[in-house]
C-alpha positions as CSV (number, residue, x, y, z in Angstrom):
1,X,-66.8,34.6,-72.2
2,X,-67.5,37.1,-69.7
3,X,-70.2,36.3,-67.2
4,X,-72.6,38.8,-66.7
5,X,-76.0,37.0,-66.0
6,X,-78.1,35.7,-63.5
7,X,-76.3,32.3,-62.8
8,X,-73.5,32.7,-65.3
9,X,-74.5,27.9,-66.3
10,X,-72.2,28.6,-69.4
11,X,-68.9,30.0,-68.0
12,X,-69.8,27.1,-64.6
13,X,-69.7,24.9,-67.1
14,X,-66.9,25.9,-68.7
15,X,-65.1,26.1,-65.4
16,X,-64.4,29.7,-66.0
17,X,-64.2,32.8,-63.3
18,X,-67.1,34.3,-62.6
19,X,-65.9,37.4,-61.8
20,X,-66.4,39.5,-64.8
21,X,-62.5,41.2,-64.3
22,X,-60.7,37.9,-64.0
23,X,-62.3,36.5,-66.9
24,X,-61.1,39.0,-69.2
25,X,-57.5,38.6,-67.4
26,X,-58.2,34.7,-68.7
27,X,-59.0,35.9,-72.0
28,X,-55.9,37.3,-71.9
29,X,-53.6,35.0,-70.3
30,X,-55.3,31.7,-70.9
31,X,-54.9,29.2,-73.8
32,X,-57.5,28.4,-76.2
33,X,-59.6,25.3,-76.4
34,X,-62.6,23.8,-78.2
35,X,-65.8,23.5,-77.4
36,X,-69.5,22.3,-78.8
37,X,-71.5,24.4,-81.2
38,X,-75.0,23.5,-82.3
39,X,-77.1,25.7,-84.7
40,X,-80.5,26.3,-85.0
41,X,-81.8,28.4,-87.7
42,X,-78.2,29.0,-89.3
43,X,-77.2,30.8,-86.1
44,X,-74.7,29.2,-83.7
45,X,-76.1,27.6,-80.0
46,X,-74.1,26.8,-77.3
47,X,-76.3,26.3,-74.2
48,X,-79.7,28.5,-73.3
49,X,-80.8,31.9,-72.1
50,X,-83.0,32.5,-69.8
51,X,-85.1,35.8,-69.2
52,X,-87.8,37.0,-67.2
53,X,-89.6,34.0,-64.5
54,X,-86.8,31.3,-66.1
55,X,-83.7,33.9,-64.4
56,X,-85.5,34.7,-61.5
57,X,-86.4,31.2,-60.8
58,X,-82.7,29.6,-61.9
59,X,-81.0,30.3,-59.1
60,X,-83.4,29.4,-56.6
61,X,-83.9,26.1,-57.9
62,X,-79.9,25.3,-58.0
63,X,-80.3,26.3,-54.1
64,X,-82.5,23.8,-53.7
65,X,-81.3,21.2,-55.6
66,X,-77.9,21.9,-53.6
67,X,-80.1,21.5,-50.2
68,X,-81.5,24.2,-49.2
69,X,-84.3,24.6,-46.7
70,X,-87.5,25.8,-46.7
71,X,-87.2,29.7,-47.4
72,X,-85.8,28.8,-50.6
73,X,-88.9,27.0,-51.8
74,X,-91.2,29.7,-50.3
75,X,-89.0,32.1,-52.5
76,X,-90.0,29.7,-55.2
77,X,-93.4,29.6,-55.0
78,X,-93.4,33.3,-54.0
79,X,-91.8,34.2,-57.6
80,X,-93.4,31.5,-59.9
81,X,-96.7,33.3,-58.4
């Protein structure tokens, strides 16, 4: 996996570098390891994607969740707008 999104929630979850170089140096260097599949319409799912208002407003909302003050949720309301 090499991160190249808006908040990357796959490789976080996955506890992988964000950083799009030293994840290929951990494709190259690390060791395999299983992880959860789902499929939906015989194609395989492993978490979301989000595009459009859902990336814009992703981030935000972790900064909030994590504490953030009030510019934050006037960015918020500013982009759901």
């Amino acid at each position: 996996v090499i991160p190249v999104g808006t908040y990357n929630n796959f490789a976080r979850s996955l506890e992988l570098p964000l950083d799009a170089e030293e994840a290929a140096k951990r494709i190259v260097d690390g060791k395999p390891r299983p992880i959860d599949v789902a499929w939906a319409n015989d194609r395989p799912f492993f978490e979301c994607l989000g595009l459009g208002m859902d990336a814009a407003l992703f981030p935000v909302a972790e900064d909030i969740k994590s504490g953030a003050g009030l510019s934050r949720w006037l960015d918020f309301f500013r982009l759901a707008s």
